[in-house]
KEKE-3310 file (N, C-alpha, C; in steps of 0.2 Angstrom, whole numbers, plus 5000, padded with zeros to 4 digits):
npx = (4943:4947:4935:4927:4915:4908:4904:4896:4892:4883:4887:4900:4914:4928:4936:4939:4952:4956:4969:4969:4973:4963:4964:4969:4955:4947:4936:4934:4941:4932:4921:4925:4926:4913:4909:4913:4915:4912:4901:4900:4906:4915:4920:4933:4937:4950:4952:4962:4973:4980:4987:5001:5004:5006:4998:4986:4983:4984:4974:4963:4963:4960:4946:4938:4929:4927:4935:4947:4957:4958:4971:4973:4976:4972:4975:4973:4966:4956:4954:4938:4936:4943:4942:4934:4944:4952:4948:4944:4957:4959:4951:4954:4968:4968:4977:4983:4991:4996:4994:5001:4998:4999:5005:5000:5004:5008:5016:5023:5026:5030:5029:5041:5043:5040:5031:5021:5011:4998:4991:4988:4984:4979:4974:4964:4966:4981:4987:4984:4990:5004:5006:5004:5007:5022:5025:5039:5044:5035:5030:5038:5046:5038:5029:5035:5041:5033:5027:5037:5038:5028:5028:5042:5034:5020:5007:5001:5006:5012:5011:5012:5000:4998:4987:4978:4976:4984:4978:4989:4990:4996:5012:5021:5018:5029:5046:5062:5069:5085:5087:5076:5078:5091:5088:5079:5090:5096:5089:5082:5094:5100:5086:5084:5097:5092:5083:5083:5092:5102:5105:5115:5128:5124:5112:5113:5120:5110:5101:5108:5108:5093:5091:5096:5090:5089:5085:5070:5073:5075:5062:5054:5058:5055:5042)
npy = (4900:4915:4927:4940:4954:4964:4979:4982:4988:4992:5000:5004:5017:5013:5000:4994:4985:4973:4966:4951:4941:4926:4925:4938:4954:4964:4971:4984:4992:4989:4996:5009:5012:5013:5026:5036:5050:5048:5039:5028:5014:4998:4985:4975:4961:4951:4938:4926:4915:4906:4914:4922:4940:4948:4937:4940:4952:4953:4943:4953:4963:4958:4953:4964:4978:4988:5002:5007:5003:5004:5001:4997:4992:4980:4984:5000:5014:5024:5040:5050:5057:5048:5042:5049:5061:5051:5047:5060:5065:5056:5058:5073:5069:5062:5055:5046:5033:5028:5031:5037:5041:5050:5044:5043:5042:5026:5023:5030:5041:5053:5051:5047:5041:5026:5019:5015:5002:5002:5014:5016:5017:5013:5012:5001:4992:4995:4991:4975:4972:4975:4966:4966:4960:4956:4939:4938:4949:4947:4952:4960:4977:4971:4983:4992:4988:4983:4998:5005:4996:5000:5013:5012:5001:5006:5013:5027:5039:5040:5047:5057:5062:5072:5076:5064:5056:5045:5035:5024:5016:5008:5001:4996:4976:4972:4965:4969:4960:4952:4948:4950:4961:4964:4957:4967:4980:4973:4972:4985:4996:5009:5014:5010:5016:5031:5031:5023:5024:5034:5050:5059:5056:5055:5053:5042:5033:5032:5025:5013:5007:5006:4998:4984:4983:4991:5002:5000:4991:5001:5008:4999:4998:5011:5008)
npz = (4993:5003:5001:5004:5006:5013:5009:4996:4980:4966:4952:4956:4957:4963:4970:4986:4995:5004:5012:5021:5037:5045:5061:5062:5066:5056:5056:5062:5052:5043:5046:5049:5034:5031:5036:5026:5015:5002:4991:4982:4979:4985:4995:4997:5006:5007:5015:5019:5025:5019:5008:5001:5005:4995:4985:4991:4988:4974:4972:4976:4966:4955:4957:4959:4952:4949:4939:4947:4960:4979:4991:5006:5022:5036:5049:5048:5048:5038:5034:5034:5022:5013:5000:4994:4990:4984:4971:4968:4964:4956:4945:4939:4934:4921:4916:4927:4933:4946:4963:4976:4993:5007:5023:5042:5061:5069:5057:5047:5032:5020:5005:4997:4986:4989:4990:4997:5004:5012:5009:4995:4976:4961:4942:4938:4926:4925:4934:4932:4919:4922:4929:4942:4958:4964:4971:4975:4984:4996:5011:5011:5004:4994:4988:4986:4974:4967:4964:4958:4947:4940:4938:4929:4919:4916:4907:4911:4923:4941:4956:4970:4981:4999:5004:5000:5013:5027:5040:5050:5065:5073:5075:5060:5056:5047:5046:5042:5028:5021:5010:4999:5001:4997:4984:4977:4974:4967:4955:4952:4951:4950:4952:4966:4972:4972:4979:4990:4998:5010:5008:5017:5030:5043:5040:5035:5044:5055:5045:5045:5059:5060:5050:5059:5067:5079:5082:5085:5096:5106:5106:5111:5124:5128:5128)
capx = (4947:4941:4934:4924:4913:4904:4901:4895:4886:4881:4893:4909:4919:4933:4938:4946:4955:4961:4972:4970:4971:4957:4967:4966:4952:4947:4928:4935:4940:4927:4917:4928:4924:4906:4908:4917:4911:4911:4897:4900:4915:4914:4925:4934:4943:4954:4953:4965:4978:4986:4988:5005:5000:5003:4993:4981:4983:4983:4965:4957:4963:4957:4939:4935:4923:4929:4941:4950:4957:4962:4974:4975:4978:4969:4975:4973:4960:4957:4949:4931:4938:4949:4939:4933:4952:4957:4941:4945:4965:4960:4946:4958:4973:4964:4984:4986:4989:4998:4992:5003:4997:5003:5003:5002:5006:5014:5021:5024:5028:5027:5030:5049:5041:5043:5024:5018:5004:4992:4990:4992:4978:4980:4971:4964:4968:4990:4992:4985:4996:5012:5008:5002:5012:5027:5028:5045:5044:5030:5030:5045:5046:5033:5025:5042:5045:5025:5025:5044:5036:5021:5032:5046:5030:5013:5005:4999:5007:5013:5011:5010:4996:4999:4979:4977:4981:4981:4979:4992:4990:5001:5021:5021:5021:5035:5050:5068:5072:5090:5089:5073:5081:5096:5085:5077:5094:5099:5084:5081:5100:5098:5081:5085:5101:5091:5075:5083:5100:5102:5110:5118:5132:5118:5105:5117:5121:5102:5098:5111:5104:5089:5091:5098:5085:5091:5079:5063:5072:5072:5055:5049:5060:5051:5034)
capy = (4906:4919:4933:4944:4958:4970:4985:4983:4992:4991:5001:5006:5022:5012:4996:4994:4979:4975:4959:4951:4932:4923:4927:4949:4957:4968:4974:4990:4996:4990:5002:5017:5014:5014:5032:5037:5055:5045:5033:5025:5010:4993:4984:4966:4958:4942:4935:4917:4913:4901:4919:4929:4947:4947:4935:4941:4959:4951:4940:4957:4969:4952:4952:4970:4978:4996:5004:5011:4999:5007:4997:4997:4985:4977:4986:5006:5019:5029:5047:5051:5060:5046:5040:5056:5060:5048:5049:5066:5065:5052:5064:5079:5068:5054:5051:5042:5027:5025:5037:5035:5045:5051:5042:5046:5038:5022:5021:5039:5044:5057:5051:5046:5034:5020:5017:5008:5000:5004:5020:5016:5016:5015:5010:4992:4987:4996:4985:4969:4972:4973:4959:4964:4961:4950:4935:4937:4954:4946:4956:4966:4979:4970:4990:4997:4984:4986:5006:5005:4992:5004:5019:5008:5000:5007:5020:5031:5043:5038:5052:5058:5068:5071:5077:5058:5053:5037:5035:5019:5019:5005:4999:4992:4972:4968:4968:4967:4953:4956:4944:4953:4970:4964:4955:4973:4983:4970:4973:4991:4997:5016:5016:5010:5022:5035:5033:5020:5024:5039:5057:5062:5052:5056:5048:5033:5030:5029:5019:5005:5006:5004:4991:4982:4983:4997:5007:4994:4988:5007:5009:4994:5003:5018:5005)
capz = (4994:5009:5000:5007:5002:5015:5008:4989:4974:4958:4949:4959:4955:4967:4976:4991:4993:5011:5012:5029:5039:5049:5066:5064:5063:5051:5059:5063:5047:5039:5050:5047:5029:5031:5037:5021:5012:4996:4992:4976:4981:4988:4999:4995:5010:5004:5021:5017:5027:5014:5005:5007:5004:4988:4981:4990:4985:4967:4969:4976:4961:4950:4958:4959:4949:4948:4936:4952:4965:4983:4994:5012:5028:5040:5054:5047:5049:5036:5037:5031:5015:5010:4995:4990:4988:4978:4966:4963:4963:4948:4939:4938:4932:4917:4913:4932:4933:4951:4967:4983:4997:5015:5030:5048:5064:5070:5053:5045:5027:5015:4998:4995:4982:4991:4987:5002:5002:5017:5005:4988:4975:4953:4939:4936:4920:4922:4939:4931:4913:4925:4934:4949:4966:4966:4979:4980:4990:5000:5017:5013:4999:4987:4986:4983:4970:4961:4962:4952:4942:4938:4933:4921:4913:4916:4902:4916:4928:4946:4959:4977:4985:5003:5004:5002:5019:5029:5048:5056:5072:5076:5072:5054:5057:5046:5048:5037:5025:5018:5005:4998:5001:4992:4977:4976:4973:4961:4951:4952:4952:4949:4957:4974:4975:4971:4983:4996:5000:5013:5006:5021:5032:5048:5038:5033:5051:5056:5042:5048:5066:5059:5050:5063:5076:5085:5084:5087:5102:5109:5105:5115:5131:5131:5127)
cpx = (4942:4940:4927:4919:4905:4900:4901:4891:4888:4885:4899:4911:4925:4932:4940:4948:4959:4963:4971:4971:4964:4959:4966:4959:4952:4938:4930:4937:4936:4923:4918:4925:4917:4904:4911:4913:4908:4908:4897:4905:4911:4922:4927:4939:4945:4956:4954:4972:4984:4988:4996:5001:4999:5000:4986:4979:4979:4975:4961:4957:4959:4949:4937:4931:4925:4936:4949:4951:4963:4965:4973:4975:4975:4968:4974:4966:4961:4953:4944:4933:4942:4947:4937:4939:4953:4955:4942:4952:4964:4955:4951:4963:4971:4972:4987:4984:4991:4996:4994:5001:5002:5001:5005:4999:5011:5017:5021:5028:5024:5030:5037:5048:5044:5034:5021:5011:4999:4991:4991:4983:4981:4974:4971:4969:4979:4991:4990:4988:5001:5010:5004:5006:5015:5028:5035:5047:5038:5032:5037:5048:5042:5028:5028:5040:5038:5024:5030:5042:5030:5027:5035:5039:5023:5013:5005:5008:5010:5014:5011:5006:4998:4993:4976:4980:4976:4982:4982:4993:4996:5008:5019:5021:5026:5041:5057:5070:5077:5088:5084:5073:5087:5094:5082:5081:5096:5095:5083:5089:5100:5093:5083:5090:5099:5086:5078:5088:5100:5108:5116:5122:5127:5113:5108:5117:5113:5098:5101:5108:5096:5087:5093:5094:5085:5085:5072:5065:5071:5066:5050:5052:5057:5045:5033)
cpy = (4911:4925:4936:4951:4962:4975:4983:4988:4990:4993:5005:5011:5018:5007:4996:4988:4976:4967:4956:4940:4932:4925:4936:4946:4965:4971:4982:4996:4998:4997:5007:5018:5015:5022:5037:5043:5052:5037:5027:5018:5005:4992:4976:4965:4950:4941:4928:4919:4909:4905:4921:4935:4949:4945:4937:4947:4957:4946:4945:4963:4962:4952:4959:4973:4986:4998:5006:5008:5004:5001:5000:4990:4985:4983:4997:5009:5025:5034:5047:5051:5055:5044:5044:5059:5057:5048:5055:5066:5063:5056:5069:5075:5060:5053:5045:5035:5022:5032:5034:5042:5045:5046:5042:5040:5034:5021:5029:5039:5050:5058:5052:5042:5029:5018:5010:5009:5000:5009:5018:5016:5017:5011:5003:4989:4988:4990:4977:4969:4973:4968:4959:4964:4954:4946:4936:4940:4952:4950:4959:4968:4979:4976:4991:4993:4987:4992:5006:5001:4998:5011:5016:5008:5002:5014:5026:5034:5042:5045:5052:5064:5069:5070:5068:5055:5046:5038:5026:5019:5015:5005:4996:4983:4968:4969:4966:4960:4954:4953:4946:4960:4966:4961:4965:4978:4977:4971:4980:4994:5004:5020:5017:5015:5027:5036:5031:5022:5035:5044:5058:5055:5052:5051:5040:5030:5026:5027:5013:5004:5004:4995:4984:4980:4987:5001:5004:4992:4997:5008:5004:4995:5006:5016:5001)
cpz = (4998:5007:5003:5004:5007:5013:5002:4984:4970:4952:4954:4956:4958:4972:4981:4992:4999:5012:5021:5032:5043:5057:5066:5062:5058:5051:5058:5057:5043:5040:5048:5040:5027:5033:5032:5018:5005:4996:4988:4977:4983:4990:4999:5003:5009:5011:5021:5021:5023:5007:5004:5004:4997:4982:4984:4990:4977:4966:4969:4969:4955:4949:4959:4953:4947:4943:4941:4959:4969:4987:5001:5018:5033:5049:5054:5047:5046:5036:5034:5023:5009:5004:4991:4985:4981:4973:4961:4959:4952:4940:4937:4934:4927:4916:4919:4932:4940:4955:4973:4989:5004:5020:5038:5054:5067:5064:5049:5039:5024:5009:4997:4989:4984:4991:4992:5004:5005:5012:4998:4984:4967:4950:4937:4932:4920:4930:4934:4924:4917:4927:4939:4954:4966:4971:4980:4984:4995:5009:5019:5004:4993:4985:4985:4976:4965:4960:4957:4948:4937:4934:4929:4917:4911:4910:4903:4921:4936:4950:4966:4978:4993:5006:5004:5008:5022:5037:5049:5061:5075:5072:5068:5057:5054:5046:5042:5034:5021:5013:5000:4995:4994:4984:4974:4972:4967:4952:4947:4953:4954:4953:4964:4979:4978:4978:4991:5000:5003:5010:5013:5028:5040:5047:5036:5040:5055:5052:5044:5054:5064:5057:5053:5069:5080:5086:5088:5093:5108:5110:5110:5121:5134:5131:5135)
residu = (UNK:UNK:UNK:UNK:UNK:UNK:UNK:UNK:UNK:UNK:UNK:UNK:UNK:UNK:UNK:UNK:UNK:UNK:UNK:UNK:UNK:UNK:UNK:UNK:UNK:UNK:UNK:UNK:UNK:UNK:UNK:UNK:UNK:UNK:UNK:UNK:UNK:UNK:UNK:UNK:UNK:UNK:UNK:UNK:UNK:UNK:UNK:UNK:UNK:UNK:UNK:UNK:UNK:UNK:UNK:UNK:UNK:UNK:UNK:UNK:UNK:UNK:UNK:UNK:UNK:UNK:UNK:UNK:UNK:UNK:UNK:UNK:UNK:UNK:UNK:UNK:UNK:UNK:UNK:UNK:UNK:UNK:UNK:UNK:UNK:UNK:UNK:UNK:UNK:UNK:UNK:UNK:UNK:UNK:UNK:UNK:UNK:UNK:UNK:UNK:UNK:UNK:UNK:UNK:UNK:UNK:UNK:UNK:UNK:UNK:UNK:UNK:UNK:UNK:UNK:UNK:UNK:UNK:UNK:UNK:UNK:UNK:UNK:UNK:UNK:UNK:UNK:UNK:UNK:UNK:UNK:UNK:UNK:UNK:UNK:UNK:UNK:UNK:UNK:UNK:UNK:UNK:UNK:UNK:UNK:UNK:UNK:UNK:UNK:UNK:UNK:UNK:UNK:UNK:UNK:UNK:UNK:UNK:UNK:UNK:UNK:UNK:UNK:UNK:UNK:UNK:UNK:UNK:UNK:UNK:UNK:UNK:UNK:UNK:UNK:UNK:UNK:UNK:UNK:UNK:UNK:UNK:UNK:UNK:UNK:UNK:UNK:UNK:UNK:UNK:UNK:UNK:UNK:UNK:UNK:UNK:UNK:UNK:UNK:UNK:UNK:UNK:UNK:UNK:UNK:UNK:UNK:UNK:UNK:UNK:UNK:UNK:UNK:UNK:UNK:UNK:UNK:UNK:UNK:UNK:UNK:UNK:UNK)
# end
């Protein structure tokens, strides 16, 4: 199994945990994190192709060493601060047990709880008691699905800071699996109305375009 393990220490305040294959690299972030304001962390990359993402989300929270595993992906660039952030987030709030941050870029949120996972960061021991990351959201929704699994079962807190932000420079690369989507809504009933499903008949419209393609095939027009 291809684990990795660039930056370490001896005792950890925070893991980070970057899922990746043999074909990307993954130099550049490391990098980025070598410039990190906070020095205490280590860095695990599950670099296995015969992985999906969430098994190998779930070997790195398994082999971490730190109370406090951060997530992020192969291809993001996170700010100086970002560790520092989430450090403190979790000193201030001993009750949290999930921390989804902002992110900016090719892929842009700011905390709908949909808990995605270039950003995401909680406590060791509440993600490994739920379970951990479902294969059967593997490269669609499997962070929607473990954040709502974290609030139903976890002891701790589930929050958003925006102050914890993430740099995606590029277009997400997954893309819609209905059958995934639709196991999600079956599971979650209440939740997904609540988080997934657009308020406004404008915002409905441009979510079926979306889902659809519509929009991705614009974007590589004007690309």
């Amino acid at each position: 199994m291809g684990i990795e393990r660039p930056i370490t220490h001896d005792n950890p305040d925070v893991s980070v945990v970057i899922p990746t294959i043999p074909t990307n690299s993954h130099k550049q972030i490391v990098d980025n994190l070598r410039e990190q304001t906070f020095d205490t962390f280590e860095v695990l990359v599950v670099n296995d192709g015969t992985l999906d993402i969430c098994e190998a989300r779930n070997v790195g929270i398994e082999k971490a060493n730190a109370d406090i595993v951060a997530l992020t992906d192969d291809d993001c660039r996170p700010p100086r601060n970002w560790l520092e952030r989430i450090v403190k987030t979790f000193n201030q709030r001993p009750d949290l047990a999930c921390l989804e941050g902002a992110i900016h870029g090719g892929r842009r949120y700011d905390g709908s709880q949909k808990y995605v996972g270039c950003n995401l960061a909680f406590d060791r021991e509440a993600a490994l008691a739920v379970g951990g990351f479902d294969s059967t959201f593997a490269g669609w929704r499997d962070d929607t699905e473990f954040g709502w699994r974290m609030e139903r079962n976890a002891s701790g807190k589930c929050i958003f800071r925006a102050e914890v932000a993430m740099n995606h420079p590029e277009k997400p690369r997954a893309s819609i699996d209905d059958a995934q989507e639709a196991e999600l809504r079956d599971r979650y009933p209440d939740r997904y109305d609540e988080i997934i499903i657009p308020d406004t008949y404008l915002e409905r419209v441009n979510d079926w375009l979306w889902r659809r393609g519509f929009w991705d095939a614009v974007d590589q027009i004007r690309t």
